[in-house]
C-alpha positions as CSV (number, residue, x, y, z in Angstrom):
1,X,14.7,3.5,60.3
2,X,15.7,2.5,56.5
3,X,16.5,5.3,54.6
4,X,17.7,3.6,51.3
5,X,14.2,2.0,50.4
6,X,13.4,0.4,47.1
7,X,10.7,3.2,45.4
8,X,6.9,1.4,45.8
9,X,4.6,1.1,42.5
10,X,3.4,4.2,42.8
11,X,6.6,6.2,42.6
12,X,8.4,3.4,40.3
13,X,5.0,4.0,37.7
14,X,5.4,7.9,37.7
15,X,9.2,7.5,36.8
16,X,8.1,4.9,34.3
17,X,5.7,7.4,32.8
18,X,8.1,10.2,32.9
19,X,10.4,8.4,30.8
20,X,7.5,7.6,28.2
21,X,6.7,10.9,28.3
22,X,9.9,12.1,27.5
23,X,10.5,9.7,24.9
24,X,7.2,10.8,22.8
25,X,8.7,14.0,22.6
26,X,11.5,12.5,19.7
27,X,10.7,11.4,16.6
28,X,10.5,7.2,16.1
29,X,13.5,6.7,14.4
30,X,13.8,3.4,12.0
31,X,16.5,1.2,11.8
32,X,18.5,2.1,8.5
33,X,17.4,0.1,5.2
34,X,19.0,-2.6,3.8
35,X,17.4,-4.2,1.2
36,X,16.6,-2.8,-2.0
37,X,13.4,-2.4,-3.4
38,X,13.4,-4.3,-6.9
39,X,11.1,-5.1,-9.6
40,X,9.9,-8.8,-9.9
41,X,6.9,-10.9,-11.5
42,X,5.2,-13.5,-9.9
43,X,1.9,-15.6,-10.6
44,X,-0.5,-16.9,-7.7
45,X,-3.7,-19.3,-8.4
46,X,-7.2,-19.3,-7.1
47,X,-8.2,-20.1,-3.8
48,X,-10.3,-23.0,-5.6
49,X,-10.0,-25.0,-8.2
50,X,-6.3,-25.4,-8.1
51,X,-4.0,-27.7,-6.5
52,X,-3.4,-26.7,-2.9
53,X,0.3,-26.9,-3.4
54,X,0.3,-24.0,-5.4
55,X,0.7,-20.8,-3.8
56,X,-2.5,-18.5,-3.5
57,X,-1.1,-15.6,-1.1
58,X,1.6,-13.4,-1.0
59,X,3.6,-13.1,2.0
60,X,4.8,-9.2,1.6
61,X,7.6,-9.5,4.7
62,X,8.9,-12.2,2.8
63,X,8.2,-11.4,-0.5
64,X,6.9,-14.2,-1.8
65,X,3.8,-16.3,-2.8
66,X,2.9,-18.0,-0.5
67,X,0.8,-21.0,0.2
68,X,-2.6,-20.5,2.1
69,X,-2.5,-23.7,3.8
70,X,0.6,-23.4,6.0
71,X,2.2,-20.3,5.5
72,X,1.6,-16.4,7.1
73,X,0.1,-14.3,3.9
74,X,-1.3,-10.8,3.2
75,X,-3.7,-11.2,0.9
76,X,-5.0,-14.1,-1.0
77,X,-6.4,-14.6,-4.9
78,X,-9.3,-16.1,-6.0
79,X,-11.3,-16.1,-9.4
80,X,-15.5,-16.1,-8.6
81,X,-18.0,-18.5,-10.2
82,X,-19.1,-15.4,-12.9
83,X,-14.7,-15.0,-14.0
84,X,-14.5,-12.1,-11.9
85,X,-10.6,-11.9,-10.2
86,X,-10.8,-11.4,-6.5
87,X,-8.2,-10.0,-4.1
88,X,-8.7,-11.4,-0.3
89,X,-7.0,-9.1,2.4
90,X,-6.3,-12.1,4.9
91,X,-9.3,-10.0,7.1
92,X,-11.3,-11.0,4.0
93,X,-11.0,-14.5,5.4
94,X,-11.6,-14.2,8.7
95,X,-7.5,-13.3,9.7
96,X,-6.5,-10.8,10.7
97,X,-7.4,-7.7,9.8
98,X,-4.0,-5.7,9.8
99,X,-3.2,-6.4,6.1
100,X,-5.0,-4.2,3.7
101,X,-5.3,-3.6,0.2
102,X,-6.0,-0.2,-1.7
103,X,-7.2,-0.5,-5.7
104,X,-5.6,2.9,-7.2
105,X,-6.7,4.8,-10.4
106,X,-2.8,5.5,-10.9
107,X,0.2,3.9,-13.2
108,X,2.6,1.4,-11.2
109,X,5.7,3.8,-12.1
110,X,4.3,7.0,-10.7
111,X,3.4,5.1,-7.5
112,X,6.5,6.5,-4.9
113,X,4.8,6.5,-1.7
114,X,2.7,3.9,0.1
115,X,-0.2,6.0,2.1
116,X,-0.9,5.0,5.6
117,X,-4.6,4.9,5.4
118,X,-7.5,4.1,2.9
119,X,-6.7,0.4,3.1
120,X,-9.8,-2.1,2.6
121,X,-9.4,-5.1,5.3
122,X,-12.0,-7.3,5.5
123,X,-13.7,-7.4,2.1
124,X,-12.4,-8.9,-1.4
125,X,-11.8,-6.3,-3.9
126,X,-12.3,-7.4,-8.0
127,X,-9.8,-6.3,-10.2
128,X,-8.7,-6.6,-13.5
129,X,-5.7,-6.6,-15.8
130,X,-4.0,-3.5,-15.5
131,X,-5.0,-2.7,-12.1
132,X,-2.2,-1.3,-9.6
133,X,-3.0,-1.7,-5.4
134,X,-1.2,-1.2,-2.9
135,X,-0.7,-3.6,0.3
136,X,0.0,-2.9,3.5
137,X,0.6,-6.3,5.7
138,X,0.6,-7.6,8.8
139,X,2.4,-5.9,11.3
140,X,5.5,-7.9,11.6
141,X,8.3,-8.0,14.1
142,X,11.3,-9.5,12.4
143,X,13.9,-6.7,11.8
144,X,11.7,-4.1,13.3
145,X,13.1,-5.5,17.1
146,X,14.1,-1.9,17.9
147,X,10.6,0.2,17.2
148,X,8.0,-2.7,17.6
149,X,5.9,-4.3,14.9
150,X,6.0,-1.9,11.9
151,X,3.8,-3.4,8.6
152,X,5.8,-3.4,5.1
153,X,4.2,-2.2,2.0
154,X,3.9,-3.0,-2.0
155,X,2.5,-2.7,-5.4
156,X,1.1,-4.6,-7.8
157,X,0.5,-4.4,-11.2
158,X,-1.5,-7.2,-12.6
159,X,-0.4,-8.1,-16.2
160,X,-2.6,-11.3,-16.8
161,X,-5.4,-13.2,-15.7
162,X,-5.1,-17.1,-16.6
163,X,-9.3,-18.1,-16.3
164,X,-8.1,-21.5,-17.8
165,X,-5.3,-22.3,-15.2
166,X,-7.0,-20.1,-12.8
167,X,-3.4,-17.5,-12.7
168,X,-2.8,-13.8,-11.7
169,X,0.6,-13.0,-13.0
170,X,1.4,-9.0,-11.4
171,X,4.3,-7.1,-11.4
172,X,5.8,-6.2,-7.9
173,X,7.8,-3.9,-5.6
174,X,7.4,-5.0,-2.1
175,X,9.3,-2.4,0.5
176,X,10.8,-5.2,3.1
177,X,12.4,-2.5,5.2
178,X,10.5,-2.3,8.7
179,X,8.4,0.6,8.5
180,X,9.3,2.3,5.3
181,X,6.8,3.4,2.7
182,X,8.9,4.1,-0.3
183,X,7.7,2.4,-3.3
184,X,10.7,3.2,-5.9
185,X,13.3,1.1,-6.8
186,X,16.4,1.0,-4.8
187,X,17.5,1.6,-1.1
188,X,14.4,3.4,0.7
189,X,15.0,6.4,2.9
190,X,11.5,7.1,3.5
């Protein structure tokens, strides 16, 4: 008779659950922040008629334009046959739908808090010069090892539309901290 068995899949599944039960009881914890949320302007051109070396996304994890022929991006721009500036979530596209974008009524200062829902994903949304959105991307696993893939947010403020070079030049705060929602300037704590 062998009394020091290994536990079977039954009883190794109901310790497993145990320990996820127990562990739903605490709050998810994020790893501390280290980079600062800062101010910056960038420009990105249309999706057509513009050289496909010039960058039509942005890449919020990275914070960056980003090309839309060989690079990961959140949301793409593009300018419409009637003029009309359009914001592609990558969903938009046929991506994937994570990233999302959110058109708001209010001023780019005032904004202090990404929200977690209300995000379009799969449609382009028009804007125009003086618009502010919000992005929520991808979820995206570098620096978020320790509580899974967490998306990063940002706003935009878009200070000129270029119909002649086909630009969007925006202001921008991207939150690259894994998980955090704060949308001021400096170290996040939330």
């Amino acid at each position: 008779m062998n009394f020091f068995r290994r536990p079977g899949p039954p009883v190794l599944a109901g310790i497993l659950l145990a320990a996820s039960l127990a562990a739903c009881d605490q709050a998810l914890q994020l790893t501390p922040a280290t980079i600062n949320n800062v101010v910056d302007t960038v420009t990105v051109y249309a999706l057509r008629g513009t050289s496909v070396t010039l960058p039509s996304g942005f890449d919020i994890p990275t914070n960056l334009p980003a090309r839309t022929d060989n690079a990961s991006f959140d949301f793409a721009f593009d300018i419409d046959g009637s003029g009309k500036a359009l914001i592609y979530p990558a969903g938009a596209l046929g991506l994937a739908r994570a990233p999302g974008v959110l058109v708001t009524g209010d001023v780019f200062d005032s904004l202090k808090t990404a929200p977690t829902t209300g995000y379009i994903d799969s449609l382009a949304v028009p804007v125009n010069v003086g618009n502010v959105f919000i992005v929520k991307s991808r979820p995206y696993i570098i620096g978020c090892e320790l509580t899974g893939e967490l998306p990063r947010y940002g706003k935009f403020r878009i200070l000129a539309l270029d119909l002649a070079v086909r630009s969007l030049t925006m202001e921008t705060l991207v939150n690259q901290n894994c998980g955090y929602r704060s949308l001021e300037t400096g170290l996040p704590t939330i």
